[in-house]
PyMOL CGO cylinders between C-alpha atoms (Angstrom):
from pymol import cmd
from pymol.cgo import CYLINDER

trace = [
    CYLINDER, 37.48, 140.35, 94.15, 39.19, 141.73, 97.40, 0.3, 1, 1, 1, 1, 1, 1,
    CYLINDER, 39.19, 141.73, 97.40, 43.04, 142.43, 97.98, 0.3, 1, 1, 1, 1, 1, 1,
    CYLINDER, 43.04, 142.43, 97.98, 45.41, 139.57, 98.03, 0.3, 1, 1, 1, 1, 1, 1,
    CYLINDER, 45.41, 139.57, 98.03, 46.31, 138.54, 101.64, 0.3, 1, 1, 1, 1, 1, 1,
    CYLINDER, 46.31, 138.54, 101.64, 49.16, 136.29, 101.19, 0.3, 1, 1, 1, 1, 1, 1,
    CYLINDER, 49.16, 136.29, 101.19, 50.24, 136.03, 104.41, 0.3, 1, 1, 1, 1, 1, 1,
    CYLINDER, 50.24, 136.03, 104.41, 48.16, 137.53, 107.40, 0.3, 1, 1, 1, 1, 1, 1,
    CYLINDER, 48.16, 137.53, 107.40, 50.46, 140.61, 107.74, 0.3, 1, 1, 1, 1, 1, 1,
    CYLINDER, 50.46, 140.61, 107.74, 50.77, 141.30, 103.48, 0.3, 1, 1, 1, 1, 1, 1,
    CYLINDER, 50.77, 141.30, 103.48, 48.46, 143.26, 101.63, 0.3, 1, 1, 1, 1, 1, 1,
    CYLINDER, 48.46, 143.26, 101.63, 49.17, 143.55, 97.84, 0.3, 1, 1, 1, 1, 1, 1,
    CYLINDER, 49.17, 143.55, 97.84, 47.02, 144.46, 94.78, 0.3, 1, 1, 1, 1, 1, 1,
    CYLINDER, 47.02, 144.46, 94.78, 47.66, 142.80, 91.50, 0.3, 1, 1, 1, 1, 1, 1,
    CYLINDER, 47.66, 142.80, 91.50, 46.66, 144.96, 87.66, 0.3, 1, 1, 1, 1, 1, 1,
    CYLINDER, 46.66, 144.96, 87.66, 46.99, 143.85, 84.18, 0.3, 1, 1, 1, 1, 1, 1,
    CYLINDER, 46.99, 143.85, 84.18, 46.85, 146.23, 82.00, 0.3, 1, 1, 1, 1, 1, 1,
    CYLINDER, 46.85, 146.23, 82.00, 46.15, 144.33, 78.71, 0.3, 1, 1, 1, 1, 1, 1,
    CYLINDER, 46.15, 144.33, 78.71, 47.00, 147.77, 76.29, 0.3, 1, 1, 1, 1, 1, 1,
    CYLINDER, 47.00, 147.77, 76.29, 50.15, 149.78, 75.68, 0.3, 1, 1, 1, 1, 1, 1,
    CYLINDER, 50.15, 149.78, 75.68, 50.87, 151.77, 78.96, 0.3, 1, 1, 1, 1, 1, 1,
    CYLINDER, 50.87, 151.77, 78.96, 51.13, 155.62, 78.71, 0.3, 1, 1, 1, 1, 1, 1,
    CYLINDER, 51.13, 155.62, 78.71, 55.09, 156.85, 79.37, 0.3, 1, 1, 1, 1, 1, 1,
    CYLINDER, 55.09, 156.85, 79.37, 56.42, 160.20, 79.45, 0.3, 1, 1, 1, 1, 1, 1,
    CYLINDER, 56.42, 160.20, 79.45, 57.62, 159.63, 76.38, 0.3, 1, 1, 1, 1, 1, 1,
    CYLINDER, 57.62, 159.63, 76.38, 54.18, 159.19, 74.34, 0.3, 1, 1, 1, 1, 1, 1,
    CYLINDER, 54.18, 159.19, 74.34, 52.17, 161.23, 76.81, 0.3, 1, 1, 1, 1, 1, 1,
    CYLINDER, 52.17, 161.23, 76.81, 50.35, 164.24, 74.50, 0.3, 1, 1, 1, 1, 1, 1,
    CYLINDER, 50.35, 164.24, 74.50, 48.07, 166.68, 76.14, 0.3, 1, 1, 1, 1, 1, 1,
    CYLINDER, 48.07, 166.68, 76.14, 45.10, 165.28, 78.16, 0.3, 1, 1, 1, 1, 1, 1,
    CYLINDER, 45.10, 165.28, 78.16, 46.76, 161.46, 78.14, 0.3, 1, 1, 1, 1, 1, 1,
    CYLINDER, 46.76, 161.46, 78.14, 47.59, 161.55, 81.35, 0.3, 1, 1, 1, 1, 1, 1,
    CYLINDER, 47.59, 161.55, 81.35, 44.43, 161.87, 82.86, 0.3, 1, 1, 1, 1, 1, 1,
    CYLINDER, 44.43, 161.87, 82.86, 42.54, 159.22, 80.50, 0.3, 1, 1, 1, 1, 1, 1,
    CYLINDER, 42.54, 159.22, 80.50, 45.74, 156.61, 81.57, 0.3, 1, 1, 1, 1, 1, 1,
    CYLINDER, 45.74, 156.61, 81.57, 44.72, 157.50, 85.33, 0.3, 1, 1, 1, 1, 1, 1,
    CYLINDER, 44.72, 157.50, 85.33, 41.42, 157.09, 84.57, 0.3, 1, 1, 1, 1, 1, 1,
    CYLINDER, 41.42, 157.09, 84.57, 41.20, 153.78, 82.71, 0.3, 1, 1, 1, 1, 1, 1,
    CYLINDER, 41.20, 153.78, 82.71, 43.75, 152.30, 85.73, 0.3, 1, 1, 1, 1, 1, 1,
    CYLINDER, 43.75, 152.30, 85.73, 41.03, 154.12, 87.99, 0.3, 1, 1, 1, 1, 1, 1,
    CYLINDER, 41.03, 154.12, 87.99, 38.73, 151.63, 86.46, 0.3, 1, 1, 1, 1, 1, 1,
    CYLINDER, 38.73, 151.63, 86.46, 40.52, 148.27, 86.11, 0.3, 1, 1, 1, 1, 1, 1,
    CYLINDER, 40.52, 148.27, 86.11, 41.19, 149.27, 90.11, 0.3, 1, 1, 1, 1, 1, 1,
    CYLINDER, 41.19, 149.27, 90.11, 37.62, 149.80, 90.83, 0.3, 1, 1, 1, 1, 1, 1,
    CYLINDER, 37.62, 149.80, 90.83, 36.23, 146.30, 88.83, 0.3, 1, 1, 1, 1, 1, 1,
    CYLINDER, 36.23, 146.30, 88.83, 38.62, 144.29, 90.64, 0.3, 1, 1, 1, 1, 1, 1,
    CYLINDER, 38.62, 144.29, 90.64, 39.03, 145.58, 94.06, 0.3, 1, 1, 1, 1, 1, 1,
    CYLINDER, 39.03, 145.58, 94.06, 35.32, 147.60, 94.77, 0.3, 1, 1, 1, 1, 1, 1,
    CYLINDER, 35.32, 147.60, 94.77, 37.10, 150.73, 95.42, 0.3, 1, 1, 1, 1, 1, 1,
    CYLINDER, 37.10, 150.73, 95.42, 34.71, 153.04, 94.14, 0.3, 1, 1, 1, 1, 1, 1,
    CYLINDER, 34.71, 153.04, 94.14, 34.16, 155.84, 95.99, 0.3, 1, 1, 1, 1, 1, 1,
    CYLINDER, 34.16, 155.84, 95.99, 35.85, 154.61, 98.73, 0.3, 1, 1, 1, 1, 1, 1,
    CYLINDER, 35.85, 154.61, 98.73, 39.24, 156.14, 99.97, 0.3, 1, 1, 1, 1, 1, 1,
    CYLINDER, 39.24, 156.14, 99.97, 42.75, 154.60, 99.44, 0.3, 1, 1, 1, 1, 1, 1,
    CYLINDER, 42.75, 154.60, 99.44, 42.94, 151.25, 101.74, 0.3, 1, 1, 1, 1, 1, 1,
    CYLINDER, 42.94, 151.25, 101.74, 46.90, 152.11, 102.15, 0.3, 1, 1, 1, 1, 1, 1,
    CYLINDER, 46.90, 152.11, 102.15, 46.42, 155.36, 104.58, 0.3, 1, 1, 1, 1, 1, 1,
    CYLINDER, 46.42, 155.36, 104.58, 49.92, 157.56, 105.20, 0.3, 1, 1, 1, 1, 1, 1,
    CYLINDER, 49.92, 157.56, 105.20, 50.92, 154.40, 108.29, 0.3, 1, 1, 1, 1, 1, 1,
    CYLINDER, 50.92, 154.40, 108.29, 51.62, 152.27, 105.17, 0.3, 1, 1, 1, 1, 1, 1,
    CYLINDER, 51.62, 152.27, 105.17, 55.27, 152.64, 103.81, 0.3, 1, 1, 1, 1, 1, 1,
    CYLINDER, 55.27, 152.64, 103.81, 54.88, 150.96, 100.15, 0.3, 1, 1, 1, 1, 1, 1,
    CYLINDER, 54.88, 150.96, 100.15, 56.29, 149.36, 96.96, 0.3, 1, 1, 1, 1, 1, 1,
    CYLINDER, 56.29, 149.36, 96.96, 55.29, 149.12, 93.48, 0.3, 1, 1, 1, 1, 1, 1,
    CYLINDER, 55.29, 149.12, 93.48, 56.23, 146.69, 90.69, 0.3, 1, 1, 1, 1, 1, 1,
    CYLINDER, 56.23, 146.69, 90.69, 55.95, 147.14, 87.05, 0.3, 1, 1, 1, 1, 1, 1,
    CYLINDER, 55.95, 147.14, 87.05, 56.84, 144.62, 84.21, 0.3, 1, 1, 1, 1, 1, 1,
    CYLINDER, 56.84, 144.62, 84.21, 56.19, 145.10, 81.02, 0.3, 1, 1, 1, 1, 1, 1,
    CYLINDER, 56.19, 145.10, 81.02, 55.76, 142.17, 79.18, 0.3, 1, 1, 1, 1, 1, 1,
    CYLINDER, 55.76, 142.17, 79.18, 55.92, 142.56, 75.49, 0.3, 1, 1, 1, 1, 1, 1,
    CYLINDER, 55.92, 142.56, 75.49, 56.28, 140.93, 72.21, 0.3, 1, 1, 1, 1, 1, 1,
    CYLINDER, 56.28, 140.93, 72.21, 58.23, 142.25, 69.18, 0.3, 1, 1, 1, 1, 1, 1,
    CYLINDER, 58.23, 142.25, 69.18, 60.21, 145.08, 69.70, 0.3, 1, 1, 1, 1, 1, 1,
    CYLINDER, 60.21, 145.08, 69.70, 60.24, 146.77, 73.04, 0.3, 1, 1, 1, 1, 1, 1,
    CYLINDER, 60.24, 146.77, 73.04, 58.44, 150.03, 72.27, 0.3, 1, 1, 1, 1, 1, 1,
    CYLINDER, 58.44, 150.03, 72.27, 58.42, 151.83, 75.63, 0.3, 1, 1, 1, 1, 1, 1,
    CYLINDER, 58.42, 151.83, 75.63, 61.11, 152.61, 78.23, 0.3, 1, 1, 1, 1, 1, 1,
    CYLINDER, 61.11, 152.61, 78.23, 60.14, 151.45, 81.61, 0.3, 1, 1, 1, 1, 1, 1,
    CYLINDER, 60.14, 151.45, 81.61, 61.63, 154.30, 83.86, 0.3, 1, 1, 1, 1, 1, 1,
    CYLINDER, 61.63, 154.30, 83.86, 58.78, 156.23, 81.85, 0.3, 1, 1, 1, 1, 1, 1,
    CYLINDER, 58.78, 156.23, 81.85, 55.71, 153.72, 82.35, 0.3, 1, 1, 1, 1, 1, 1,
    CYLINDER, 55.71, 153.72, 82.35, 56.91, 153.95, 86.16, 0.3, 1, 1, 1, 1, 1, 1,
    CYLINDER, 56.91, 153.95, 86.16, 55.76, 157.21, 86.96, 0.3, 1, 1, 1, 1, 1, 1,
    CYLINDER, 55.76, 157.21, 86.96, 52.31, 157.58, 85.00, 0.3, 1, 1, 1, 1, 1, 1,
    CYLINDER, 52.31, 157.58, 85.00, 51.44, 154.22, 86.94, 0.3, 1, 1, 1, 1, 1, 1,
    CYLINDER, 51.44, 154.22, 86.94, 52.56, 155.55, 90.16, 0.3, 1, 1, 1, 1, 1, 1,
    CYLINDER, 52.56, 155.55, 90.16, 50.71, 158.36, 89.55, 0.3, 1, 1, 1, 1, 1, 1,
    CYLINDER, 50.71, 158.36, 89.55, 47.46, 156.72, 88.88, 0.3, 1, 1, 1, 1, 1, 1,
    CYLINDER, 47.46, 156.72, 88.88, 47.64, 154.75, 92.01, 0.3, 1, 1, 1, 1, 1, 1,
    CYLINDER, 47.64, 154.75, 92.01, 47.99, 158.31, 94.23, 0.3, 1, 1, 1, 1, 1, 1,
    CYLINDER, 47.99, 158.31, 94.23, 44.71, 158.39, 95.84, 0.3, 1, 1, 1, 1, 1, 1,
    CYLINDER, 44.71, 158.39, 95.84, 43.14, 155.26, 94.60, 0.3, 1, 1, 1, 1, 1, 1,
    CYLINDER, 43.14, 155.26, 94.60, 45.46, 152.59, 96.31, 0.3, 1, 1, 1, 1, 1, 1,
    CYLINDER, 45.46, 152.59, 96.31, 47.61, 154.62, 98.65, 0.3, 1, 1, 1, 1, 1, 1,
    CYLINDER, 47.61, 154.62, 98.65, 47.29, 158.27, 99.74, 0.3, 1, 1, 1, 1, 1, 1,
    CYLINDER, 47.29, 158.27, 99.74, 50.03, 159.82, 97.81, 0.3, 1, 1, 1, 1, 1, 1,
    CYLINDER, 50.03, 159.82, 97.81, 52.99, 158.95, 96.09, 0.3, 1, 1, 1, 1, 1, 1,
    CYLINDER, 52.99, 158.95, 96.09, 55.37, 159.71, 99.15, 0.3, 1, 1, 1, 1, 1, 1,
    CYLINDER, 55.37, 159.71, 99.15, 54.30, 156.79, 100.30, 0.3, 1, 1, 1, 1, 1, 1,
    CYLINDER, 54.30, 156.79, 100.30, 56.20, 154.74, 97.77, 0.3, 1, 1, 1, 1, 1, 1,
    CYLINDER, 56.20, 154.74, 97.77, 59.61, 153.74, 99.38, 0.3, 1, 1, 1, 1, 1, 1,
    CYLINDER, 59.61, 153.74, 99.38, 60.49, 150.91, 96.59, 0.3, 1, 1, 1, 1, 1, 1,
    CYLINDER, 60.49, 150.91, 96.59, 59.86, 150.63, 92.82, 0.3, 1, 1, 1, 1, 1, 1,
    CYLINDER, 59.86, 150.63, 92.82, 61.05, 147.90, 90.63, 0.3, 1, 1, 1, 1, 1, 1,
    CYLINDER, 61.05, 147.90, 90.63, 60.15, 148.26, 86.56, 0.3, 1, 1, 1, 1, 1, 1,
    CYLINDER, 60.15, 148.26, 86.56, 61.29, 145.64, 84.40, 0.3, 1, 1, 1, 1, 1, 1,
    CYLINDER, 61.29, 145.64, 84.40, 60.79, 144.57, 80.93, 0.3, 1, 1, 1, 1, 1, 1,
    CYLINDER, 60.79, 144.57, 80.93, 60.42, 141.14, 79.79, 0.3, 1, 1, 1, 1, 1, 1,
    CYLINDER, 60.42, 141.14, 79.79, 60.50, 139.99, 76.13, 0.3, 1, 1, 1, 1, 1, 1,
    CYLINDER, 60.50, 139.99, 76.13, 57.40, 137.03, 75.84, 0.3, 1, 1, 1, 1, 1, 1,
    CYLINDER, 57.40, 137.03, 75.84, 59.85, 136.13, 72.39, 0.3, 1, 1, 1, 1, 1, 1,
    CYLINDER, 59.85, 136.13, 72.39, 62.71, 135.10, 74.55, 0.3, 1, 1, 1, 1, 1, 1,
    CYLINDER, 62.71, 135.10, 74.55, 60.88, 133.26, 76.80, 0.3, 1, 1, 1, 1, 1, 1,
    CYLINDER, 60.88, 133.26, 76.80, 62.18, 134.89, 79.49, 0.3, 1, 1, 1, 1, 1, 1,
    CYLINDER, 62.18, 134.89, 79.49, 58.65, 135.71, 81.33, 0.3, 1, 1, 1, 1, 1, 1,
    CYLINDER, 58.65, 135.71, 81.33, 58.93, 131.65, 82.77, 0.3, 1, 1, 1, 1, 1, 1,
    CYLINDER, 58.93, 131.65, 82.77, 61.46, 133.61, 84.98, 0.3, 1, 1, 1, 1, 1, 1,
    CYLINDER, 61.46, 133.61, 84.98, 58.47, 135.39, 86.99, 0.3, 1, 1, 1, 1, 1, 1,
    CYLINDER, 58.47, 135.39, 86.99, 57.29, 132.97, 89.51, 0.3, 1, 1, 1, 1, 1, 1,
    CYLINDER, 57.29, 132.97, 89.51, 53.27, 133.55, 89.14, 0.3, 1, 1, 1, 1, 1, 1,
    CYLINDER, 53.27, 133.55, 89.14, 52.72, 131.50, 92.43, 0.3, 1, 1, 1, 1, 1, 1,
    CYLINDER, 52.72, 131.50, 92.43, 51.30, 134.40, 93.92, 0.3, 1, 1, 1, 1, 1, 1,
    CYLINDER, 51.30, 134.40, 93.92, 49.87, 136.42, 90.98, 0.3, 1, 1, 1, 1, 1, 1,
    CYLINDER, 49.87, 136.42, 90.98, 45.89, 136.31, 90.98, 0.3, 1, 1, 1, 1, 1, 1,
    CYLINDER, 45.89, 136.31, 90.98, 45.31, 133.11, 88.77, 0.3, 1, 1, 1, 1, 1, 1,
    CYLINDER, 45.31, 133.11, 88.77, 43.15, 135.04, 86.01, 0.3, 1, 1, 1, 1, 1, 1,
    CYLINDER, 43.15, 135.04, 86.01, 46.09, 137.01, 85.80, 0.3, 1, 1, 1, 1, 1, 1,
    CYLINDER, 46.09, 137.01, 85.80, 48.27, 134.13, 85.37, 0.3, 1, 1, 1, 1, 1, 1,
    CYLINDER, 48.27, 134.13, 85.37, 45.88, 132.90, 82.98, 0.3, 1, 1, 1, 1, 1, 1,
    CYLINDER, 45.88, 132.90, 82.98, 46.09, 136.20, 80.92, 0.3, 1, 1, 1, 1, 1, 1,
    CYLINDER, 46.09, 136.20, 80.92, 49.94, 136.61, 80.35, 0.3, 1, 1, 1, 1, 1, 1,
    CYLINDER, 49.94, 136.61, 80.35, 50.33, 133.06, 79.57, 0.3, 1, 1, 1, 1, 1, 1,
    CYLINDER, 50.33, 133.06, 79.57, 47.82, 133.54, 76.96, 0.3, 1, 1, 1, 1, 1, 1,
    CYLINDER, 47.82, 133.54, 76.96, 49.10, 136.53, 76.15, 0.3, 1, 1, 1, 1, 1, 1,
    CYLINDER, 49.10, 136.53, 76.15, 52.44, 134.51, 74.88, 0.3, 1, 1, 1, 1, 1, 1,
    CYLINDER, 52.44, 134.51, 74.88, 50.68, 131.98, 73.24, 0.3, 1, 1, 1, 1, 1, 1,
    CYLINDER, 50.68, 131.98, 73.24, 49.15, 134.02, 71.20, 0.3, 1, 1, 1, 1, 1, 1,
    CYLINDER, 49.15, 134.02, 71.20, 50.25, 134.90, 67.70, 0.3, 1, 1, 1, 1, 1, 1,
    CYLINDER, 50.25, 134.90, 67.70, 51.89, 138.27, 67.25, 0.3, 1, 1, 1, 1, 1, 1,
    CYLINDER, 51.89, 138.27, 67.25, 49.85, 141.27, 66.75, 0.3, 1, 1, 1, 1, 1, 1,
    CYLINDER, 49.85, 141.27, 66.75, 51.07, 144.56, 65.72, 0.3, 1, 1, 1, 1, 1, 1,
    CYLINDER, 51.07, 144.56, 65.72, 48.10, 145.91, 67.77, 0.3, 1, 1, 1, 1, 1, 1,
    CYLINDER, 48.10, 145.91, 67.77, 48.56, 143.88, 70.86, 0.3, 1, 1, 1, 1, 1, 1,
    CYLINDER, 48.56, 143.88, 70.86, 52.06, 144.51, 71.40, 0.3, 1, 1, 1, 1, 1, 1,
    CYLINDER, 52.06, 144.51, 71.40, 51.74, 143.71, 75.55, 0.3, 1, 1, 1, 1, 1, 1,
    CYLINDER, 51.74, 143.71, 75.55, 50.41, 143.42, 78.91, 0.3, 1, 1, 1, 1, 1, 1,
    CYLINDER, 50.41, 143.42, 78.91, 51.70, 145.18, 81.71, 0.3, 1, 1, 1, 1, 1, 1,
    CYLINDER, 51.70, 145.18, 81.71, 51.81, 143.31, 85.36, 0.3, 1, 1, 1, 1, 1, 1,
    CYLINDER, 51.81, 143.31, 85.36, 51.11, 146.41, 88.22, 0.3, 1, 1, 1, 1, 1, 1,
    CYLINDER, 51.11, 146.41, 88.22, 51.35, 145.08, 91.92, 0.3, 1, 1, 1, 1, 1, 1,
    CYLINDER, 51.35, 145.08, 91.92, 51.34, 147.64, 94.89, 0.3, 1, 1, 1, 1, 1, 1,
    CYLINDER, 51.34, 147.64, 94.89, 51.25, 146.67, 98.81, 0.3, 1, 1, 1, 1, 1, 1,
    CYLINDER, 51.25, 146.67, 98.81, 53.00, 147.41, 101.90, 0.3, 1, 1, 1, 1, 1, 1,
    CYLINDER, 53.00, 147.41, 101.90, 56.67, 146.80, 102.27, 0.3, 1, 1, 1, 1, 1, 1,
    CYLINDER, 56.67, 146.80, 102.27, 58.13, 144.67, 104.90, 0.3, 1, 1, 1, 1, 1, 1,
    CYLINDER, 58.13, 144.67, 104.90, 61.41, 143.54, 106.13, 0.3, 1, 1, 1, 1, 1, 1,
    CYLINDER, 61.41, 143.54, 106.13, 62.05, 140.98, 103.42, 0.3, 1, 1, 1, 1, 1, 1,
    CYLINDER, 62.05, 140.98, 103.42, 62.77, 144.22, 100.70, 0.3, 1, 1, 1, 1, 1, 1,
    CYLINDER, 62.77, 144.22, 100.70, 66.34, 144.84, 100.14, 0.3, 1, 1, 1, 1, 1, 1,
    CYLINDER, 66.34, 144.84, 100.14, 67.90, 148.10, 98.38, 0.3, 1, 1, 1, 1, 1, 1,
    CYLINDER, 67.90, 148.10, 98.38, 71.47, 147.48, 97.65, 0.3, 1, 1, 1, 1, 1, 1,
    CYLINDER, 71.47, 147.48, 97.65, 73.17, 144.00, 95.84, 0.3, 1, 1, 1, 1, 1, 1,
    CYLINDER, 73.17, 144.00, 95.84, 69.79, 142.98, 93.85, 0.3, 1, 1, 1, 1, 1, 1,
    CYLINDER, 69.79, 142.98, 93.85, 72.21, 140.76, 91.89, 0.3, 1, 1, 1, 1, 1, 1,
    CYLINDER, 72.21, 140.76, 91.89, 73.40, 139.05, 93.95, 0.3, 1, 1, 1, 1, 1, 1,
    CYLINDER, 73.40, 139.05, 93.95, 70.40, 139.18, 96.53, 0.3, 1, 1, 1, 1, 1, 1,
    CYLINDER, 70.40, 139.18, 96.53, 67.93, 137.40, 94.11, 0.3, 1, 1, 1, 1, 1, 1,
    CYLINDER, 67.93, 137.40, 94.11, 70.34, 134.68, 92.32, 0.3, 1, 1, 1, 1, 1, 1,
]
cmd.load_cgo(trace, "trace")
């Protein structure tokens, strides 16, 4: 499957990472690497980046979004899934992590519902597919959630200050 051109001038890669994320806060010795590793691979199956260098060279100013969609109780904090993910990306999908001029994390409980909020008009459709089977499935206390990872180059549409009010 190749990157996502949405509109001529956007490039944006689309992850779903169907286990538990790693954080900072469950991240024991060596955990680190084997999270960089399995996003490595989920990278490589869906975007043939193997051996190949990151498609966002230093030109690309970028952003990365992470929601955590879970069921239950919400077991990780998402400021600490942020940086493992960004992390894993360094190298693979952009150059380095300096690159990164906007993150958004977010966590959305599939009990409440409140994932119909995401507009999935642009998400890869097997991804769509996933997370809405993902809350129509029964609960299980080993499949607690799926977490949504999109990188791609920033444009004049992002805005920094007055999110509130900017997307109501």
């Amino acid at each position: 499957m190749s990157r996502i051109f949405i509109e001529q001038w956007i490039i944006m890669y689309q992850l779903l990472l169907k286990e538990e994320p790693l954080s900072l806060n469950n991240a024991e010795k060596g955990r680190k690497e084997e999270y960089r590793k399995r996003l490595h691979a989920l990278i490589d199956a869906r975007y043939d980046l193997e051996g190949k260098s990151a498609p966002l060279d230093r030109s690309h100013r970028c952003y990365l979004l992470v929601a955590y969609l879970f069921k239950g109780k919400k077991s990780r904090d998402i400021d600490n899934i942020l940086k493992y993910t960004q992390d894993a990306f360094s190298k693979k999908i952009f150059k380095d992590d300096s690159q990164v001029f906007f993150c958004l994390s977010e966590a959305i409980s599939m009990d409440s519902g409140d994932y119909t909020l995401l507009d999935m008009d642009k998400f890869d459709p097997d991804i769509a597919a996933d997370i809405y089977e993902f809350a129509g499935s029964e609960y299980d206390k080993d499949h607690l959630s799926v977490t949504y990872i999109e990188c791609g180059d920033m444009n004049s549409n992002f805005y920094k200050s007055a999110l509130e009010i900017v997307w109501k």
